[in-house]
C-alpha positions as CSV (number, residue, x, y, z in Angstrom):
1,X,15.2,-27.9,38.1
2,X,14.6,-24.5,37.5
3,X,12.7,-22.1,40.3
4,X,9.2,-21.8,38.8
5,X,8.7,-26.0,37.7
6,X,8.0,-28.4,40.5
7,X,10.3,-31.6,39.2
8,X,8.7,-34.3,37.9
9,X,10.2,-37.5,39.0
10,X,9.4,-40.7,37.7
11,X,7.7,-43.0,39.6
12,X,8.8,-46.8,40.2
13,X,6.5,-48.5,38.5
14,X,7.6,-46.6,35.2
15,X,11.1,-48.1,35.5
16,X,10.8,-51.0,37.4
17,X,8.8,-53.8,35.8
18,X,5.9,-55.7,38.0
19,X,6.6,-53.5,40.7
20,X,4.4,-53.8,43.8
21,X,4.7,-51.9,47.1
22,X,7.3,-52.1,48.6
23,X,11.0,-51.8,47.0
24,X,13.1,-54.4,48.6
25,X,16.6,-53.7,47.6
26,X,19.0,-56.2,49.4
27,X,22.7,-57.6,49.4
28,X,26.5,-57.8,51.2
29,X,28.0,-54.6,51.8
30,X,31.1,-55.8,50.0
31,X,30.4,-57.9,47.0
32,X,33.2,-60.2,48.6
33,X,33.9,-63.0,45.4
34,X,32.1,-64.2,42.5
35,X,30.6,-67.4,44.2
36,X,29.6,-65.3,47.5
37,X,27.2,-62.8,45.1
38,X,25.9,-65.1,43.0
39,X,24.8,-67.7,45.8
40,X,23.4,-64.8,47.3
41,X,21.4,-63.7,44.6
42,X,19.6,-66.8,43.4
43,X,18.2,-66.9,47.0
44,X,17.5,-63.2,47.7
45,X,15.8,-63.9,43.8
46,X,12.8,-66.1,46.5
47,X,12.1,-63.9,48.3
48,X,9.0,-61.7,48.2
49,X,9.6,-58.0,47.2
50,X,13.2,-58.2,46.8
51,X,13.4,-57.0,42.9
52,X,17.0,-55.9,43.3
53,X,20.6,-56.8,44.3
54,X,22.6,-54.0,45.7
55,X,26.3,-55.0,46.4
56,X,29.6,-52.2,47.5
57,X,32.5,-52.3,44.5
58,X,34.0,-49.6,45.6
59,X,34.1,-49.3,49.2
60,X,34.8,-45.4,50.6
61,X,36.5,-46.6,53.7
62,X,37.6,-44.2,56.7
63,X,41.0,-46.0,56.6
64,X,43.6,-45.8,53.7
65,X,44.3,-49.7,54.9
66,X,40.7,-50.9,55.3
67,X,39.1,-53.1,52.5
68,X,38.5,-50.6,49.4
69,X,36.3,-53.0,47.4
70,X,37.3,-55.2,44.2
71,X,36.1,-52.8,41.4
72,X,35.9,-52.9,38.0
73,X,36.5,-57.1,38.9
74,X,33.3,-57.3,41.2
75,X,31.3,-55.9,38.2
76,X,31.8,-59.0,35.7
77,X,30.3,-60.8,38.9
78,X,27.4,-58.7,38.6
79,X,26.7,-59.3,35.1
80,X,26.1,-62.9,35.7
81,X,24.1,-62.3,38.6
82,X,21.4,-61.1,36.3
83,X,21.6,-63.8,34.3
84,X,21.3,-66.5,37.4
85,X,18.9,-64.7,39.5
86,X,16.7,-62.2,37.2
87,X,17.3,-59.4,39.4
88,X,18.2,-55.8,39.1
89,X,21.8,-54.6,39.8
90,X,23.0,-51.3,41.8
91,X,26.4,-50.1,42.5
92,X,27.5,-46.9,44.5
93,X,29.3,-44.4,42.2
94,X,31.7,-42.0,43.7
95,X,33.0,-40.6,40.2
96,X,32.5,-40.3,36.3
97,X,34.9,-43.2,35.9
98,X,33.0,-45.5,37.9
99,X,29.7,-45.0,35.8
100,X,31.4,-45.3,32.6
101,X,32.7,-48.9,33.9
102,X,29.1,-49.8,35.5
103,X,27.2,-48.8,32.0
104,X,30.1,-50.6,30.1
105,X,29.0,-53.5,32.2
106,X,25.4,-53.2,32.0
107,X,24.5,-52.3,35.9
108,X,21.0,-51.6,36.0
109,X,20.9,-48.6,38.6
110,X,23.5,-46.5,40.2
111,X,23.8,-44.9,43.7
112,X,25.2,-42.0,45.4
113,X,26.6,-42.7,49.0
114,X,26.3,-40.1,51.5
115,X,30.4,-39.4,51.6
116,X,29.7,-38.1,47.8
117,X,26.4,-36.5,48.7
118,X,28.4,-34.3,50.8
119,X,30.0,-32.6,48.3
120,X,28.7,-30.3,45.7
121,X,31.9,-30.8,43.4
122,X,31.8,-34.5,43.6
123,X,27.9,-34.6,42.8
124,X,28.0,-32.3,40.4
125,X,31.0,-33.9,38.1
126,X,28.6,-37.2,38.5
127,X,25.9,-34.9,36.9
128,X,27.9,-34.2,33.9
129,X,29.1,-37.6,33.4
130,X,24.8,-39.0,33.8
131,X,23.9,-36.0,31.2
132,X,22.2,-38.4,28.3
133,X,22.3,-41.4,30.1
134,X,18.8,-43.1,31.0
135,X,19.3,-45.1,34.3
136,X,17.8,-45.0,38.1
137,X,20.1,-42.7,40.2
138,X,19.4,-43.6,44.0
139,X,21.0,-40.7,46.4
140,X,21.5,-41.1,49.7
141,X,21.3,-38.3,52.3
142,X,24.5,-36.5,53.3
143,X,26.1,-37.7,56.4
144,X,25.5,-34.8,58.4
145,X,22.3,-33.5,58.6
146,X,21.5,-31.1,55.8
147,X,18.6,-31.0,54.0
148,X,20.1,-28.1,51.7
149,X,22.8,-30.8,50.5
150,X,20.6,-33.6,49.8
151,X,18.1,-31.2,48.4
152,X,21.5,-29.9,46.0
153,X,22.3,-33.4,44.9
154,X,19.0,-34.6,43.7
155,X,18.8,-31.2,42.2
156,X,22.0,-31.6,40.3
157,X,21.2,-35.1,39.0
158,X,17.5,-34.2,37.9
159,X,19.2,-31.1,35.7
160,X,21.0,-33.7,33.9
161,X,17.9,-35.3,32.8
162,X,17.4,-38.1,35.1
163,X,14.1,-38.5,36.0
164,X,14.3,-41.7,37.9
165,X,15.4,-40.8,40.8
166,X,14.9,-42.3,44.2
167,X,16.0,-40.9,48.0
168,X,17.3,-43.4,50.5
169,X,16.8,-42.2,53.7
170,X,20.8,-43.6,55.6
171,X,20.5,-41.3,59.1
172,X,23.2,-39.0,59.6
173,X,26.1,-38.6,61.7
174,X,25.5,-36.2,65.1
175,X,27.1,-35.4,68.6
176,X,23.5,-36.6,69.9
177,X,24.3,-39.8,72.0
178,X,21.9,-42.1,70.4
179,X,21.3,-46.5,70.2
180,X,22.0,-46.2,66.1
181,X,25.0,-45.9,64.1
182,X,23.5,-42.8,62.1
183,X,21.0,-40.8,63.9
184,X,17.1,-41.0,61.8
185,X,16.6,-37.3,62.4
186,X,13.2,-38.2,61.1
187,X,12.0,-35.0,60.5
188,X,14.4,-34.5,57.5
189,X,13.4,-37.1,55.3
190,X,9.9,-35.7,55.7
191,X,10.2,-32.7,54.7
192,X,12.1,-33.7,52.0
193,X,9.0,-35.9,51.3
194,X,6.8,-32.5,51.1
195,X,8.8,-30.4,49.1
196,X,8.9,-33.0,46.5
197,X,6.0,-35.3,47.1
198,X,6.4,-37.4,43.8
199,X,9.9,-38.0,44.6
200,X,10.3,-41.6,45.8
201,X,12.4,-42.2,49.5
202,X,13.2,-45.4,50.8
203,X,15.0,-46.2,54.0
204,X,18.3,-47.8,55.1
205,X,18.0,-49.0,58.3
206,X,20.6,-51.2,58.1
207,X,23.2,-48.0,58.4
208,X,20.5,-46.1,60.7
209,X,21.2,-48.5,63.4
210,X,24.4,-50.0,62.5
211,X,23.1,-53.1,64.8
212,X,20.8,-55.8,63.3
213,X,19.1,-55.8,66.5
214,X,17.4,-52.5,65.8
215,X,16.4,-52.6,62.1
216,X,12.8,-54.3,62.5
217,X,12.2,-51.5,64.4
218,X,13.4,-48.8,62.5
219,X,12.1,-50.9,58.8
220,X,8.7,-50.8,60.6
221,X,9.1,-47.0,61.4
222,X,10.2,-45.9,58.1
223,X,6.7,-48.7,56.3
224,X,4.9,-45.9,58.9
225,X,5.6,-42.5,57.3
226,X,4.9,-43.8,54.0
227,X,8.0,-44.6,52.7
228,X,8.7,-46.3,49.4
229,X,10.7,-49.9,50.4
230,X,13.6,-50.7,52.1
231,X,17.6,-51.1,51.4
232,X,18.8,-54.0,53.4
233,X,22.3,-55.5,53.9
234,X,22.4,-59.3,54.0
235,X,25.1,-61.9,54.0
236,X,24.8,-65.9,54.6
237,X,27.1,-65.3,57.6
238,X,27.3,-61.7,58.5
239,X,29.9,-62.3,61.8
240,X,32.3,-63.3,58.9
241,X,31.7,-60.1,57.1
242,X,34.5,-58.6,55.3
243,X,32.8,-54.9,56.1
244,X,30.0,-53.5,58.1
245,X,29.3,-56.8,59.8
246,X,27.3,-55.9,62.9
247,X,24.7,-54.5,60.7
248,X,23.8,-57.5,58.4
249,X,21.1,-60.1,58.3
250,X,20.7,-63.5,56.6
251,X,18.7,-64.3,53.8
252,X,16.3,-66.1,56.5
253,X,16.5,-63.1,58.8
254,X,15.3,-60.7,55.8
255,X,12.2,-63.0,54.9
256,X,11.3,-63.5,58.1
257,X,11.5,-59.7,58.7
258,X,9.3,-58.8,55.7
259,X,6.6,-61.1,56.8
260,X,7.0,-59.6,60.4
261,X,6.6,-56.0,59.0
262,X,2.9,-54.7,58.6
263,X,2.9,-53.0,55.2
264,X,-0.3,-50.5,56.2
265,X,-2.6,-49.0,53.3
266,X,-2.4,-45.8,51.6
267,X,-5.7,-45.2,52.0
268,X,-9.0,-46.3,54.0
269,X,-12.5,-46.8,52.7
270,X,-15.4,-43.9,52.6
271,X,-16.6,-44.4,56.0
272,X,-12.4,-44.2,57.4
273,X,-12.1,-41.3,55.4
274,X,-14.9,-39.2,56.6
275,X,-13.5,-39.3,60.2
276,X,-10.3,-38.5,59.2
277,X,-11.5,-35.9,57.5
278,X,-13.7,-35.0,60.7
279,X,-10.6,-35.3,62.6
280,X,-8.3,-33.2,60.5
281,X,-10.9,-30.6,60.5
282,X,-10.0,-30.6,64.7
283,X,-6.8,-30.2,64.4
284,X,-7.0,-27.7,62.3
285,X,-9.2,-25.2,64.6
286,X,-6.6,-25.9,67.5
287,X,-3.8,-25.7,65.6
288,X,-5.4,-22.3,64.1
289,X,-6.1,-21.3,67.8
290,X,-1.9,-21.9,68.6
291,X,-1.2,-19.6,65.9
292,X,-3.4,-17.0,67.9
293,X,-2.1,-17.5,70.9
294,X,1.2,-17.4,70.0
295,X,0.8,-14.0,68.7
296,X,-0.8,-12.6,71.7
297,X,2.8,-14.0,73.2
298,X,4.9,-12.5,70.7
299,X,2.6,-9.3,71.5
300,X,3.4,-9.2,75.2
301,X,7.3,-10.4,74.6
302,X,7.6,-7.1,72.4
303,X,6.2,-5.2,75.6
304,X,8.7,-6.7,77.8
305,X,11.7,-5.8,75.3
306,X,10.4,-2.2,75.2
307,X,10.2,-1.9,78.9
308,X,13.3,-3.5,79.8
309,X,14.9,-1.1,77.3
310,X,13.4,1.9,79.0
311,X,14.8,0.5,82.1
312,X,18.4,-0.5,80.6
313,X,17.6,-4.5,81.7
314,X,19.3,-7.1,80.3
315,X,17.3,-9.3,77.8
316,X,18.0,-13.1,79.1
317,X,16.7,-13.2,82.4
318,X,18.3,-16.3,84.0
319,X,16.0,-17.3,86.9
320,X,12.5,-16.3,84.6
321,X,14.0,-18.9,82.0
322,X,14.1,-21.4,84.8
323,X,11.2,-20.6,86.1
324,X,9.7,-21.4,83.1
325,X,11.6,-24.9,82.4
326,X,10.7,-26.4,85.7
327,X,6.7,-24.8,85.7
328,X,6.3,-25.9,82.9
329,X,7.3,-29.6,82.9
330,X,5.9,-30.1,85.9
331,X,2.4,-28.9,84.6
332,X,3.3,-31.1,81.5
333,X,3.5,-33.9,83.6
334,X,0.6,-33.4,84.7
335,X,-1.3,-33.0,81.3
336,X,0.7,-36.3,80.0
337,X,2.7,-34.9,77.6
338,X,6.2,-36.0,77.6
339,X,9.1,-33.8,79.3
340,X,11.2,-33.5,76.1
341,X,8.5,-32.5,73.8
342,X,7.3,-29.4,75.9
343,X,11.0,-28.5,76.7
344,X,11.7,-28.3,72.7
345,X,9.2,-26.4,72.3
346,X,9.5,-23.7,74.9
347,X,13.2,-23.7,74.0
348,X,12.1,-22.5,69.9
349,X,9.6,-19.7,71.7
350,X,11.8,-18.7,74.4
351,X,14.8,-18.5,71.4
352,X,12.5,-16.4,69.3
353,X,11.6,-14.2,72.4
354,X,15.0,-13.3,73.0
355,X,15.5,-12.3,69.3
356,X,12.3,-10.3,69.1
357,X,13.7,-8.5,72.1
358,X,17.3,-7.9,70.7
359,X,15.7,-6.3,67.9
360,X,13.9,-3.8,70.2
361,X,17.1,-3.2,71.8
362,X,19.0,-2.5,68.5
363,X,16.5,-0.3,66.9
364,X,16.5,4.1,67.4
365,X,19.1,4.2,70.2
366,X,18.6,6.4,72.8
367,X,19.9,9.5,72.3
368,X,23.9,10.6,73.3
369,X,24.8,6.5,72.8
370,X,26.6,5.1,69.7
Protein backbone atom coordinates (compact mmCIF):
# COMPACT_ATOMS: atom_id res chain seq x y z
CA UNK A 1 0.00 0.00 0.00
CA UNK A 2 2.18 2.72 -0.85
CA UNK A 3 1.62 6.48 0.71
CA UNK A 4 0.06 8.29 -2.29
CA UNK A 5 -2.73 5.16 -3.45
CA UNK A 6 -5.79 4.73 -1.38
CA UNK A 7 -6.07 0.63 -1.45
CA UNK A 8 -8.42 -0.77 -3.29
CA UNK A 9 -10.04 -3.71 -1.66
CA UNK A 10 -12.29 -5.99 -3.16
CA UNK A 11 -15.67 -6.02 -2.32
CA UNK A 12 -17.69 -9.29 -1.23
CA UNK A 13 -19.78 -9.71 -3.90
CA UNK A 14 -16.58 -10.03 -6.26
CA UNK A 15 -15.49 -13.15 -4.37
CA UNK A 16 -18.30 -14.44 -2.84
CA UNK A 17 -20.89 -15.81 -5.13
CA UNK A 18 -24.81 -14.79 -4.64
CA UNK A 19 -23.87 -12.72 -1.90
CA UNK A 20 -26.58 -10.59 -0.28
CA UNK A 21 -26.21 -8.32 2.77
CA UNK A 22 -25.26 -9.52 5.33
CA UNK A 23 -22.10 -12.04 5.72
CA UNK A 24 -23.09 -14.69 8.10
CA UNK A 25 -20.01 -16.55 8.96
CA UNK A 26 -20.75 -19.28 11.67
CA UNK A 27 -19.40 -22.51 13.41
CA UNK A 28 -17.65 -24.35 16.82
CA UNK A 29 -14.80 -22.74 18.08
CA UNK A 30 -12.96 -26.02 17.92
CA UNK A 31 -13.78 -28.19 15.02
CA UNK A 32 -14.13 -30.98 17.69
CA UNK A 33 -14.43 -34.44 15.31
CA UNK A 34 -15.43 -35.22 11.84
CA UNK A 35 -19.11 -36.18 12.59
CA UNK A 36 -19.51 -32.95 15.09
CA UNK A 37 -18.46 -30.46 11.79
CA UNK A 38 -20.18 -32.04 9.35
CA UNK A 39 -23.60 -32.35 11.27
CA UNK A 40 -23.03 -28.88 11.92
CA UNK A 41 -22.70 -27.81 8.55
CA UNK A 42 -25.44 -29.37 6.63
CA UNK A 43 -27.72 -27.43 9.18
CA UNK A 44 -25.96 -24.09 9.41
CA UNK A 45 -26.14 -24.86 5.15
CA UNK A 46 -30.46 -23.78 6.14
CA UNK A 47 -30.05 -21.20 7.39
CA UNK A 48 -30.55 -17.71 5.74
CA UNK A 49 -27.32 -15.68 5.21
CA UNK A 50 -24.97 -18.12 6.54
CA UNK A 51 -22.63 -18.60 3.32
CA UNK A 52 -19.72 -19.90 5.32
CA UNK A 53 -18.37 -22.29 7.98
CA UNK A 54 -15.70 -21.02 10.17
CA UNK A 55 -14.21 -23.72 12.55
CA UNK A 56 -10.54 -23.31 15.08
CA UNK A 57 -7.71 -26.05 13.77
CA UNK A 58 -5.27 -24.65 15.55
CA UNK A 59 -6.30 -23.33 18.74
CA UNK A 60 -3.73 -20.42 20.26
CA UNK A 61 -4.52 -21.37 23.80
CA UNK A 62 -3.20 -19.26 27.00
CA UNK A 63 -2.24 -22.67 28.52
CA UNK A 64 0.57 -24.98 27.22
CA UNK A 65 -2.05 -27.87 28.63
CA UNK A 66 -5.32 -26.48 27.24
CA UNK A 67 -6.86 -27.97 24.02
CA UNK A 68 -4.43 -26.87 21.00
CA UNK A 69 -6.81 -27.97 18.15
CA UNK A 70 -6.53 -31.23 15.85
CA UNK A 71 -4.65 -29.67 12.83
CA UNK A 72 -3.72 -30.65 9.75
CA UNK A 73 -6.40 -33.83 10.81
CA UNK A 74 -9.42 -31.33 11.28
CA UNK A 75 -8.70 -30.04 7.67
CA UNK A 76 -9.66 -33.41 5.78
CA UNK A 77 -12.97 -32.88 7.80
CA UNK A 78 -13.28 -29.64 6.17
CA UNK A 79 -12.92 -30.84 2.84
CA UNK A 80 -16.01 -32.91 3.00
CA UNK A 81 -17.84 -30.32 4.59
CA UNK A 82 -18.03 -28.56 1.31
CA UNK A 83 -18.98 -31.29 -0.35
CA UNK A 84 -22.08 -32.14 2.16
CA UNK A 85 -23.16 -28.65 2.84
CA UNK A 86 -22.04 -26.30 -0.17
CA UNK A 87 -20.54 -23.88 2.03
CA UNK A 88 -17.45 -21.87 2.18
CA UNK A 89 -14.52 -22.90 4.62
CA UNK A 90 -12.25 -20.56 6.94
CA UNK A 91 -9.42 -21.49 9.14
CA UNK A 92 -7.33 -19.14 11.45
CA UNK A 93 -3.62 -19.17 10.33
CA UNK A 94 -0.92 -18.29 12.74
CA UNK A 95 2.09 -19.20 10.36
CA UNK A 96 3.36 -19.96 6.65
CA UNK A 97 3.07 -23.65 7.41
CA UNK A 98 -0.44 -23.57 8.28
CA UNK A 99 -1.46 -21.91 4.85
CA UNK A 100 0.48 -24.16 2.83
CA UNK A 101 -1.55 -27.17 4.67
CA UNK A 102 -5.09 -25.14 4.29
CA UNK A 103 -4.33 -24.41 0.31
CA UNK A 104 -3.10 -28.12 -0.02
CA UNK A 105 -6.48 -28.86 1.32
CA UNK A 106 -8.50 -26.55 -0.57
CA UNK A 107 -9.81 -24.09 2.47
CA UNK A 108 -11.66 -21.47 0.83
CA UNK A 109 -10.53 -18.35 3.13
CA UNK A 110 -8.09 -17.89 5.73
CA UNK A 111 -8.05 -15.73 8.96
CA UNK A 112 -5.72 -13.94 11.14
CA UNK A 113 -6.58 -14.05 14.99
CA UNK A 114 -5.83 -11.15 16.99
CA UNK A 115 -2.84 -13.09 19.06
CA UNK A 116 -1.03 -12.98 15.44
CA UNK A 117 -2.34 -9.50 14.67
CA UNK A 118 -0.31 -8.41 17.41
CA UNK A 119 2.73 -8.91 16.02
CA UNK A 120 4.35 -7.32 13.07
CA UNK A 121 6.89 -10.37 12.61
CA UNK A 122 4.28 -12.94 12.71
CA UNK A 123 1.97 -10.93 10.22
CA UNK A 124 4.44 -10.02 8.11
CA UNK A 125 6.07 -13.81 7.50
CA UNK A 126 2.19 -14.63 6.69
CA UNK A 127 2.53 -11.83 4.05
CA UNK A 128 5.35 -13.53 2.36
CA UNK A 129 4.00 -16.89 2.46
CA UNK A 130 0.14 -15.18 0.78
CA UNK A 131 2.53 -13.30 -1.97
CA UNK A 132 0.77 -15.03 -5.33
CA UNK A 133 -1.86 -16.68 -3.67
CA UNK A 134 -5.52 -15.54 -4.53
CA UNK A 135 -7.70 -16.23 -1.38
CA UNK A 136 -9.98 -14.00 1.18
CA UNK A 137 -7.64 -13.03 4.16
CA UNK A 138 -10.05 -12.11 7.15
CA UNK A 139 -7.90 -10.10 10.03
CA UNK A 140 -8.99 -9.62 13.12
CA UNK A 141 -8.14 -6.66 15.31
CA UNK A 142 -5.25 -6.91 17.71
CA UNK A 143 -6.14 -7.71 21.24
CA UNK A 144 -5.21 -4.53 22.72
CA UNK A 145 -6.51 -1.64 21.38
CA UNK A 146 -4.36 -0.35 18.47
CA UNK A 147 -5.54 0.90 15.59
CA UNK A 148 -1.75 1.35 14.23
CA UNK A 149 -1.49 -2.57 14.49
CA UNK A 150 -4.50 -3.56 12.83
CA UNK A 151 -4.04 -0.77 10.43
CA UNK A 152 -0.05 -2.61 9.96
CA UNK A 153 -1.52 -6.04 9.33
CA UNK A 154 -4.05 -5.32 6.75
CA UNK A 155 -1.32 -3.17 5.26
CA UNK A 156 1.07 -6.01 5.16
CA UNK A 157 -1.33 -8.48 3.55
CA UNK A 158 -2.69 -6.01 0.92
CA UNK A 159 1.25 -5.47 -0.28
CA UNK A 160 1.27 -9.07 -0.96
CA UNK A 161 -1.39 -8.70 -3.43
CA UNK A 162 -4.47 -9.73 -1.62
CA UNK A 163 -7.21 -7.76 -2.40
CA UNK A 164 -9.93 -9.61 -0.69
CA UNK A 165 -9.59 -8.60 2.42
CA UNK A 166 -12.13 -8.31 5.18
CA UNK A 167 -11.79 -6.79 9.01
CA UNK A 168 -13.52 -8.50 11.84
CA UNK A 169 -14.13 -6.30 14.37
CA UNK A 170 -13.27 -9.09 18.01
CA UNK A 171 -13.11 -6.15 20.90
CA UNK A 172 -10.00 -5.85 22.68
CA UNK A 173 -8.57 -6.64 25.93
CA UNK A 174 -8.48 -3.43 28.59
CA UNK A 175 -8.19 -2.68 32.40
CA UNK A 176 -11.74 -1.00 31.85
CA UNK A 177 -14.21 -3.13 34.00
CA UNK A 178 -16.74 -3.89 31.49
CA UNK A 179 -20.03 -6.78 31.01
CA UNK A 180 -17.93 -8.28 27.80
CA UNK A 181 -15.10 -10.55 27.50
CA UNK A 182 -13.26 -8.05 24.96
CA UNK A 183 -14.09 -4.52 25.37
CA UNK A 184 -16.04 -3.03 21.72
CA UNK A 185 -14.04 0.16 21.96
CA UNK A 186 -16.36 1.21 19.18
CA UNK A 187 -14.74 4.01 18.14
CA UNK A 188 -11.77 2.00 16.64
CA UNK A 189 -13.47 0.01 14.19
CA UNK A 190 -14.94 3.20 12.81
CA UNK A 191 -12.31 4.89 12.11
CA UNK A 192 -10.85 2.13 10.69
CA UNK A 193 -14.11 2.22 8.59
CA UNK A 194 -13.06 5.89 7.33
CA UNK A 195 -9.66 5.59 6.52
CA UNK A 196 -10.50 2.84 4.34
CA UNK A 197 -14.09 3.08 3.47
CA UNK A 198 -14.14 0.23 0.76
CA UNK A 199 -12.55 -2.04 3.14
CA UNK A 200 -15.19 -4.54 4.37
CA UNK A 201 -15.51 -5.05 8.58
CA UNK A 202 -17.71 -7.45 10.14
CA UNK A 203 -18.16 -8.06 13.85
CA UNK A 204 -17.50 -10.84 16.29
CA UNK A 205 -19.66 -10.49 18.96
CA UNK A 206 -19.36 -13.77 20.05
CA UNK A 207 -15.66 -12.88 21.57
CA UNK A 208 -16.88 -9.11 22.30
CA UNK A 209 -19.09 -10.43 25.02
CA UNK A 210 -17.67 -13.74 25.75
CA UNK A 211 -21.44 -14.50 27.11
CA UNK A 212 -24.26 -15.50 24.74
CA UNK A 213 -26.43 -13.53 26.71
CA UNK A 214 -25.08 -10.29 25.26
CA UNK A 215 -24.50 -11.01 21.57
CA UNK A 216 -28.12 -9.92 20.21
CA UNK A 217 -27.22 -6.85 21.57
CA UNK A 218 -23.92 -6.27 20.53
CA UNK A 219 -24.91 -8.21 16.65
CA UNK A 220 -27.68 -5.52 16.51
CA UNK A 221 -25.07 -2.70 17.49
CA UNK A 222 -22.51 -3.63 15.07
CA UNK A 223 -25.95 -4.22 11.83
CA UNK A 224 -26.24 -0.23 13.29
CA UNK A 225 -22.88 1.32 12.21
CA UNK A 226 -23.04 -0.26 8.99
CA UNK A 227 -21.14 -3.16 9.28
CA UNK A 228 -20.67 -5.85 6.72
CA UNK A 229 -22.17 -9.43 8.55
CA UNK A 230 -21.46 -11.13 11.41
CA UNK A 231 -18.94 -14.06 12.75
CA UNK A 232 -20.83 -16.29 15.11
CA UNK A 233 -19.72 -19.28 17.18
CA UNK A 234 -22.34 -22.14 17.34
CA UNK A 235 -22.41 -25.62 18.58
CA UNK A 236 -25.43 -28.17 18.98
CA UNK A 237 -24.65 -28.15 22.73
CA UNK A 238 -22.45 -25.31 23.62
CA UNK A 239 -22.36 -26.25 27.76
CA UNK A 240 -20.38 -29.36 26.36
CA UNK A 241 -17.99 -27.22 24.51
CA UNK A 242 -14.52 -28.38 24.28
CA UNK A 243 -13.42 -24.44 24.17
CA UNK A 244 -15.00 -21.06 24.58
CA UNK A 245 -18.23 -22.48 25.68
CA UNK A 246 -20.02 -19.64 27.43
CA UNK A 247 -19.96 -17.83 24.35
CA UNK A 248 -21.76 -20.16 21.82
CA UNK A 249 -25.18 -20.55 20.46
CA UNK A 250 -27.23 -23.33 18.76
CA UNK A 251 -28.07 -23.64 15.32
CA UNK A 252 -31.75 -22.64 16.61
CA UNK A 253 -30.39 -19.74 18.68
CA UNK A 254 -28.47 -18.29 15.53
CA UNK A 255 -31.69 -18.46 13.21
CA UNK A 256 -33.71 -17.21 15.62
CA UNK A 257 -31.28 -14.35 16.18
CA UNK A 258 -30.99 -13.36 12.53
CA UNK A 259 -34.72 -13.02 12.23
CA UNK A 260 -34.64 -11.01 15.58
CA UNK A 261 -31.99 -8.62 14.15
CA UNK A 262 -33.32 -5.55 12.00
CA UNK A 263 -31.04 -5.44 9.03
CA UNK A 264 -31.68 -1.35 8.42
CA UNK A 265 -31.14 0.12 4.73
CA UNK A 266 -28.24 1.86 3.37
CA UNK A 267 -30.04 4.41 2.14
CA UNK A 268 -33.68 6.23 2.30
CA UNK A 269 -35.75 7.52 -0.51
CA UNK A 270 -35.66 11.35 -1.98
CA UNK A 271 -37.96 12.74 0.42
CA UNK A 272 -35.59 10.84 3.64
CA UNK A 273 -32.71 12.15 2.08
CA UNK A 274 -33.57 15.83 1.81
CA UNK A 275 -34.01 16.07 5.63
CA UNK A 276 -31.02 14.34 6.31
CA UNK A 277 -29.42 16.48 4.19
CA UNK A 278 -31.33 19.41 5.95
CA UNK A 279 -30.23 18.03 9.07
CA UNK A 280 -26.57 17.50 8.43
CA UNK A 281 -26.43 20.96 7.15
CA UNK A 282 -27.33 21.80 11.23
CA UNK A 283 -24.93 20.00 12.53
CA UNK A 284 -22.67 21.36 10.58
CA UNK A 285 -23.17 25.22 11.56
CA UNK A 286 -22.95 24.09 15.33
CA UNK A 287 -20.39 22.02 15.02
CA UNK A 288 -18.52 24.92 12.91
CA UNK A 289 -19.64 27.29 15.84
CA UNK A 290 -17.62 24.62 18.54
CA UNK A 291 -14.63 25.01 16.53
CA UNK A 292 -15.02 28.82 17.24
CA UNK A 293 -15.61 28.67 20.52
CA UNK A 294 -13.06 26.50 21.30
CA UNK A 295 -10.50 28.79 19.95
CA UNK A 296 -11.66 31.73 21.90
CA UNK A 297 -10.90 29.03 24.84
CA UNK A 298 -7.58 28.05 23.68
CA UNK A 299 -7.17 32.09 23.32
CA UNK A 300 -7.91 32.85 26.91
CA UNK A 301 -6.02 29.50 28.28
CA UNK A 302 -2.77 30.98 26.47
CA UNK A 303 -3.50 34.19 28.59
CA UNK A 304 -3.75 32.34 31.70
CA UNK A 305 -0.28 30.43 30.97
CA UNK A 306 1.44 33.78 30.26
CA UNK A 307 0.10 35.31 33.42
CA UNK A 308 0.72 32.58 35.77
CA UNK A 309 4.26 32.62 34.25
CA UNK A 310 4.82 36.23 35.06
CA UNK A 311 3.62 35.35 38.48
CA UNK A 312 5.77 31.97 38.84
CA UNK A 313 2.13 29.90 39.46
CA UNK A 314 1.94 26.58 38.99
CA UNK A 315 0.00 25.29 35.84
CA UNK A 316 -2.55 22.47 37.34
CA UNK A 317 -4.60 24.27 39.58
CA UNK A 318 -6.28 21.56 41.73
CA UNK A 319 -9.39 23.21 43.25
CA UNK A 320 -10.15 25.27 39.57
CA UNK A 321 -10.08 21.64 37.89
CA UNK A 322 -12.63 20.64 40.47
CA UNK A 323 -14.53 23.38 40.21
CA UNK A 324 -14.87 22.71 36.85
CA UNK A 325 -15.82 18.73 37.14
CA UNK A 326 -18.64 19.34 39.63
CA UNK A 327 -20.02 22.84 37.70
CA UNK A 328 -20.10 21.36 35.05
CA UNK A 329 -21.97 18.13 35.53
CA UNK A 330 -24.31 19.51 37.43
CA UNK A 331 -25.25 22.08 34.64
CA UNK A 332 -25.11 18.93 32.36
CA UNK A 333 -27.63 17.42 34.24
CA UNK A 334 -29.50 19.88 33.87
CA UNK A 335 -29.25 20.25 29.96
CA UNK A 336 -29.77 16.16 29.84
CA UNK A 337 -26.71 15.21 28.66
CA UNK A 338 -25.15 12.27 30.30
CA UNK A 339 -22.45 12.75 33.18
CA UNK A 340 -19.74 10.72 31.40
CA UNK A 341 -19.96 12.22 28.09
CA UNK A 342 -19.37 15.95 29.41
CA UNK A 343 -16.64 14.69 31.84
CA UNK A 344 -14.70 13.09 28.65
CA UNK A 345 -14.85 15.83 27.11
CA UNK A 346 -13.77 18.49 29.59
CA UNK A 347 -11.04 15.98 30.59
CA UNK A 348 -9.50 16.26 26.43
CA UNK A 349 -9.86 20.30 26.74
CA UNK A 350 -8.61 20.60 30.21
CA UNK A 351 -5.59 18.03 29.03
CA UNK A 352 -4.86 20.24 26.10
CA UNK A 353 -5.10 23.37 28.37
CA UNK A 354 -2.46 22.25 30.54
CA UNK A 355 -0.15 21.36 27.52
CA UNK A 356 -0.72 24.75 25.85
CA UNK A 357 0.29 26.22 29.08
CA UNK A 358 3.52 24.05 29.67
CA UNK A 359 4.57 25.22 26.41
CA UNK A 360 4.26 28.87 27.53
CA UNK A 361 6.24 27.93 30.51
CA UNK A 362 9.05 26.20 28.56
CA UNK A 363 9.50 28.86 25.93
CA UNK A 364 12.31 32.18 26.38
CA UNK A 365 13.09 31.65 30.07
CA UNK A 366 13.32 34.37 32.12
CA UNK A 367 16.46 35.75 32.35
CA UNK A 368 19.43 34.50 35.15
CA UNK A 369 17.37 30.75 35.05
CA UNK A 370 18.69 27.73 33.23
Amino acid sequence: MGKNSDPDFAPIGSWLSDYKYPLIISGPCSAESEEQVIMLAKTLSKVKHVRVFRAGIWKPRSRPHSFQGYGEKALKWLQHIKKESGLLTAVEVASPQHIELCLKNDIDILWIGARTTVNPFYVQNIAEALKGVDIPILIKNPINPDLDLWRGAIERVYNSGIKKIVAIHRGFNTFEKTPYRNNPIWEIPLELMRIYPTLPVICDPSHITGNRSFIEDISQKAIDLDMCGLMLETHFNPPKAISDAKQQITPLELETLLKTLSFRKKSGNISFQKQLEILRNDIDIIDIELLNLLKKRMDIVKKIGNHKKKNDITIYQVKRWDTIINERTELAKKLGLPDDFIIKILKLVHEESILLQHKIMMAHPKKGSK
